[in-house]
MARSE-222223 format. One record per residue (C-alpha): residue number from 1; residue in three letters; chain; y, x, z negated. Coordinates in pm, 1 decimal. Layout:
N
num:NUM, residu:ala, chaine:A, v:Y, u:X, w:Z
...
END
This chain:
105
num:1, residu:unk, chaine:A, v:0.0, u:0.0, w:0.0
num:2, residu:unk, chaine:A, v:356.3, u:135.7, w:75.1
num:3, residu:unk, chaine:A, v:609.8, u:180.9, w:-174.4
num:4, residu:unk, chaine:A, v:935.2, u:-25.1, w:-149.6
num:5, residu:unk, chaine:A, v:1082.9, u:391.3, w:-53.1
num:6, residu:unk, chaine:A, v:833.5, u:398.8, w:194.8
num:7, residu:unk, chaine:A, v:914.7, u:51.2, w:387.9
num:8, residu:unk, chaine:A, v:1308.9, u:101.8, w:284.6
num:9, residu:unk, chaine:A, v:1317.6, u:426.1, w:504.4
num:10, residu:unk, chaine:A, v:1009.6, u:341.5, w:746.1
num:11, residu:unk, chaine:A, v:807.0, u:634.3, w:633.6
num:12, residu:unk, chaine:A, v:518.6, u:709.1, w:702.9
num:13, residu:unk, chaine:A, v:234.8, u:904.0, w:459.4
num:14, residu:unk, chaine:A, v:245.0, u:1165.3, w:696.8
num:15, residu:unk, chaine:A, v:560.1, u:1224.1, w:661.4
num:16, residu:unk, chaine:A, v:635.0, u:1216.9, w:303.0
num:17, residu:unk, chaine:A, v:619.9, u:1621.0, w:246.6
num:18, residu:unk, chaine:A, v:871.1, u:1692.2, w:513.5
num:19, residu:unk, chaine:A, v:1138.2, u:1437.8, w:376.6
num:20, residu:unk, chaine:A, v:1075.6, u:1513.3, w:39.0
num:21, residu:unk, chaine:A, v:1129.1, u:1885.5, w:164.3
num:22, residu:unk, chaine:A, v:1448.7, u:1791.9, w:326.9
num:23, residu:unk, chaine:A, v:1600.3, u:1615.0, w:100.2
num:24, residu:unk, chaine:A, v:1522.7, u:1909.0, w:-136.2
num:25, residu:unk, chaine:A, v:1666.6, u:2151.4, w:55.3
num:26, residu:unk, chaine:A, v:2018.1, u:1914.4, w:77.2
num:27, residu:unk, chaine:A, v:2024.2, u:1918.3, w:-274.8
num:28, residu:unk, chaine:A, v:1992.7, u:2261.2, w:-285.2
num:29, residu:unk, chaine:A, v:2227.3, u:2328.4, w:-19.5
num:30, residu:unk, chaine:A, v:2546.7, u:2103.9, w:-237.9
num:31, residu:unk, chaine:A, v:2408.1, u:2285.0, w:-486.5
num:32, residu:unk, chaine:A, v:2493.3, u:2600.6, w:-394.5
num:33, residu:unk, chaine:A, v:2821.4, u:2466.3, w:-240.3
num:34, residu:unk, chaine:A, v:2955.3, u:2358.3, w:-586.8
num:35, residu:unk, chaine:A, v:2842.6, u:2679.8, w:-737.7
num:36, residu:unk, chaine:A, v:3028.6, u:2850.3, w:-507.7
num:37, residu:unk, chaine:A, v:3346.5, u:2626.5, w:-484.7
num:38, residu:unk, chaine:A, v:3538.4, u:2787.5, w:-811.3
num:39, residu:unk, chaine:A, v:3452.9, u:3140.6, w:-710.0
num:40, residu:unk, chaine:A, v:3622.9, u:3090.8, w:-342.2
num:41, residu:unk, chaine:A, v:3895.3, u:2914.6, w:-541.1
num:42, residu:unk, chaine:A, v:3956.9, u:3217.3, w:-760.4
num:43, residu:unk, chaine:A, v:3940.8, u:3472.2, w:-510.1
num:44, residu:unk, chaine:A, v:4215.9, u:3286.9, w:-305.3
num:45, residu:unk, chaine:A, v:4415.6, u:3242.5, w:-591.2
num:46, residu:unk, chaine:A, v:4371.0, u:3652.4, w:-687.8
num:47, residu:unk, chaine:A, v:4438.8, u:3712.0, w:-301.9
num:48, residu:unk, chaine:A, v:4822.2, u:3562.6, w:-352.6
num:49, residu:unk, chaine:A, v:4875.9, u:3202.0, w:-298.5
num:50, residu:unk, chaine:A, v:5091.6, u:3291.8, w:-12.3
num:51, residu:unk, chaine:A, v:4784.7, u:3410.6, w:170.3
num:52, residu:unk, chaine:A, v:4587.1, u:3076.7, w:147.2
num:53, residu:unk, chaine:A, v:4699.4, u:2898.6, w:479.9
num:54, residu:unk, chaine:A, v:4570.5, u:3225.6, w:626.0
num:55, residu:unk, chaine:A, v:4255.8, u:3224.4, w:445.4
num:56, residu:unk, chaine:A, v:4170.2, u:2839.8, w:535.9
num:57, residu:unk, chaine:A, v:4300.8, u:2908.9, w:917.1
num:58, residu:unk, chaine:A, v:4042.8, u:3170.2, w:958.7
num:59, residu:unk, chaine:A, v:3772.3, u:2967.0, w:800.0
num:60, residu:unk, chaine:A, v:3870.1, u:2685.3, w:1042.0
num:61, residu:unk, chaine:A, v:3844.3, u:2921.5, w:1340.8
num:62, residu:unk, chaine:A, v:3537.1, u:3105.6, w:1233.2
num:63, residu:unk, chaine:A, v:3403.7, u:2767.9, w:1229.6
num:64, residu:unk, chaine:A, v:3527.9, u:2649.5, w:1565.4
num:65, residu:unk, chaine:A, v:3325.2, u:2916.9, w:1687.3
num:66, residu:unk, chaine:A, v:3053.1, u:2949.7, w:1481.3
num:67, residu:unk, chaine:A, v:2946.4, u:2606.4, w:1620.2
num:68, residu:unk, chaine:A, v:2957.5, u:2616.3, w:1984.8
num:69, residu:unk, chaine:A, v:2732.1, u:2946.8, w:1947.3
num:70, residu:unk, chaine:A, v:2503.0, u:2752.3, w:1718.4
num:71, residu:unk, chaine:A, v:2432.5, u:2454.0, w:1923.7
num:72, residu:unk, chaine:A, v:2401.8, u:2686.5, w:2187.7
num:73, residu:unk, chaine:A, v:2110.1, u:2853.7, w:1999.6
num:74, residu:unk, chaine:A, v:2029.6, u:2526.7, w:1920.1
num:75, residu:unk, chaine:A, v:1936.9, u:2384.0, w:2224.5
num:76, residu:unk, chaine:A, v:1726.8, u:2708.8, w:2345.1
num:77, residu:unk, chaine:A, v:1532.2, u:2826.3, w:2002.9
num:78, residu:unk, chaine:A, v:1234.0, u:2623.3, w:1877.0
num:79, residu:unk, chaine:A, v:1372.4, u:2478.5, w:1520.2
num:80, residu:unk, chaine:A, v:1143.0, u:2658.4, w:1263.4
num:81, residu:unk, chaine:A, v:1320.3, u:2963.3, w:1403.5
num:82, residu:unk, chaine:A, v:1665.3, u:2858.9, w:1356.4
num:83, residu:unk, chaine:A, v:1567.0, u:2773.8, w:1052.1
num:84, residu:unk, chaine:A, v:1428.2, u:3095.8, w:898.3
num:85, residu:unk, chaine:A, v:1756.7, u:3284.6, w:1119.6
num:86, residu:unk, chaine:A, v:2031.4, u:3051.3, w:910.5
num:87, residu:unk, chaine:A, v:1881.8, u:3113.4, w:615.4
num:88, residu:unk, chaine:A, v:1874.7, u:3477.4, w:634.4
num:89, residu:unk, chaine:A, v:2226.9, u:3529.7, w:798.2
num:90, residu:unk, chaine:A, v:2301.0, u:3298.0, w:455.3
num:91, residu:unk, chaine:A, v:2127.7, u:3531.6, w:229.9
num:92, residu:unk, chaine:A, v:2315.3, u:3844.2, w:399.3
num:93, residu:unk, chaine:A, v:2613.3, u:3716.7, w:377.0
num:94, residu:unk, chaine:A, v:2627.4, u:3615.7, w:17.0
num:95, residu:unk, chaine:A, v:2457.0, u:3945.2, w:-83.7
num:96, residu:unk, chaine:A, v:2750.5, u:4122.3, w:134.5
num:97, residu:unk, chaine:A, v:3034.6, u:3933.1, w:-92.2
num:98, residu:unk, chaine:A, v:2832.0, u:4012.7, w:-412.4
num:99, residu:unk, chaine:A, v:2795.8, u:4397.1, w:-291.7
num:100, residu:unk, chaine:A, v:3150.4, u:4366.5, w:-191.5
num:101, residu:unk, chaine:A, v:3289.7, u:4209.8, w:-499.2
num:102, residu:unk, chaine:A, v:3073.0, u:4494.2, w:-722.9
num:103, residu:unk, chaine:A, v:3222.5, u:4735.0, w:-544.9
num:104, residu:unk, chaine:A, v:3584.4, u:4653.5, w:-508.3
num:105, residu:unk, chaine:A, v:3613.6, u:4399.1, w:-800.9
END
């Protein structure tokens, strides 16, 4: 018999481990995010508050093309590879600031 979860979303016992996985790995990914928010805040605020539309202008351009070149990859990469290839450019990067911020406090 399917659980009122099961006929809410339309899921299928098959299923189950990669949704459950998924919706795990959202959690983990706000997670992170709000972990993460009060440091970025900080270290604009000890960068000068003078320098913060800089800081958010670059963001907003690294993202503008961050995202064509992603969907790019995207559309020509089987999934399970992206996937293992975000998460490591993730992990290097936050191991880069931590490295960086041990180094140059």
């Amino acid at each position: 018999m399917r659980t009122v979860i099961a006929r809410l979303f339309n899921l299928e016992r098959h299923e189950a481990t990669a949704v459950i996985a998924g919706f795990g790995m959202f959690l983990l990914l706000f997670a992170g995010f709000f972990m993460l928010r009060p440091v970025r805040e900080t270290m604009g605020v000890a960068g000068g508050v003078d320098n913060l539309p800089w800081m958010f202008t670059a963001t907003f351009v690294g993202v503008l093309v961050a995202m064509p070149v992603f969907g790019w990859v995207a559309a020509r990469v089987a999934r399970r590879r992206i996937l293992y290839w975000t998460f490591g450019y993730v992990v290097a990067t936050l191991l880069l600031f931590a490295a960086g911020m041990t180094i140059l406090p």
